[in-house]
Every structure is written in C-alpha cells, then in structure tokens.
N, C-alpha and C positions, 0 to 999 in steps of 0.2 A: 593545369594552365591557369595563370591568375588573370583574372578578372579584369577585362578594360577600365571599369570604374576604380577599383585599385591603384592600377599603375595612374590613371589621371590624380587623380588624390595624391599620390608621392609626390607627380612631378609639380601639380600645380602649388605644396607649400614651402615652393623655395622664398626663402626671402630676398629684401634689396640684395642689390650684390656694388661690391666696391668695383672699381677700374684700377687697374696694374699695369705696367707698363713691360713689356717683356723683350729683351734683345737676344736677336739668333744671328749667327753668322748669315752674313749675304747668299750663298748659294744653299743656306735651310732655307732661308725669306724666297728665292726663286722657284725653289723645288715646292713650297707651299703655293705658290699662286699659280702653280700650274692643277694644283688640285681644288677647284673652287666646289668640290663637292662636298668638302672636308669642313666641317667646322671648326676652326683650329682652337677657339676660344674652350669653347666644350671637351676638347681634347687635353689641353691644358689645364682646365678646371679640374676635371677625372686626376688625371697625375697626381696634381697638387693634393687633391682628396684622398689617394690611395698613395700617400708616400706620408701626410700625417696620420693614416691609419698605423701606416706600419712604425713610424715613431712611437707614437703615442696613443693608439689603440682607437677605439671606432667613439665615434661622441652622439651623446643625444638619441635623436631616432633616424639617424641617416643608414639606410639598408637599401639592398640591389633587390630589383626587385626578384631574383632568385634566395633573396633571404627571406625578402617579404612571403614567398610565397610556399617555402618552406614552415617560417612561421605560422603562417593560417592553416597549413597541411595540419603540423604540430598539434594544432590549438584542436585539432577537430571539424575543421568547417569543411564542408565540401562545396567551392564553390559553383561548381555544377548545376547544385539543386537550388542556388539562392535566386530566389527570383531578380529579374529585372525591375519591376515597382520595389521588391524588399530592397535590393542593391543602392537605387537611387534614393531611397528613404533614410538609410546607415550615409550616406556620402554626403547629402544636406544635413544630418545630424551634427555629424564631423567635422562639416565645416563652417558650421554655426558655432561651435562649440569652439574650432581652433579659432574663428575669429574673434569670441568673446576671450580668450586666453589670451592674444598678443594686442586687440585694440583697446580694452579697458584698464584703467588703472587702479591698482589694489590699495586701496587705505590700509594702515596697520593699525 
C-alpha cells in the first residue's frame, strides 16, 4: 500500500493550471448537474491526460499512483517499515529541493 505522505507529495506538485472553456451538448450539461458529486473539471482533466498519453506517451514525472507505488516496490523500499519521523523528513527534503528547482533562477 503506498504511503499517505507519497500520494500528498504527487498530488501537492501540480502546478498553475490554465482555464479552457469546454462545450457539451445541453442534455450532457443537465445530466452533469444532476451529479454535483462529480468533479467534472477533474474528470476532464484525467481524459485530456490519458488521451495525450496515448498520443504521445507519458511525459515528465506524471505517474498514478499505482505506478508510483509499483516503482518504490521495484526500487526495494518497503514502505511498511519506513518510519513516520523518517517519512516526514524524505517529504520536507523533497519539497525543499522541488522548490529550489522551479523557484530559482539558473545563471549560465
């Protein structure tokens, strides 16, 4: 099973995101607002992400987390055994590290 700290970590490095505008026929638009449990945005997002997969293959480091957690299988880690203080110690690393990645700017 992967690790709560894990899945936070994926979801928390999404970045900005743009606005698009998207038209459905009127009885999709009523049949969606009969479901307010639905995120429709999120749902739409998924697609769009899993249909340039299939174009054009997977990009970067975006993984489900059933790859993520095949990967850490892979790699050796047993998250089981990782402690909670070790967990949260690798997760401030990470995201120190991911924030000096995208908020400084590199001189060449």
């Amino acid at each position: 099973m992967l690790a709560a700290w894990a899945i936070k970590y994926v979801c928390t490095q999404v970045s900005l995101m743009a606005n698009i505008t998207l038209f459905v026929p009127e009885e999709v638009y009523r049949r969606m607002k009969r479901r307010r449990d639905v995120k429709w945005s999120e749902v739409a997002r998924q697609a769009i992400v899993e249909r340039l997969e299939q174009v054009e293959g997977p990009v970067g480091f975006y993984v489900s987390a059933t790859e993520l957690g095949d990967m850490i299988a892979k790699a050796g880690v047993d998250l089981q055994k990782v402690s909670i203080d070790e967990a949260v110690q690798h997760y401030r690393k990470m995201s120190e590290s991911e924030w000096q990645r995208t908020s400084t700017i590199q001189a060449n």
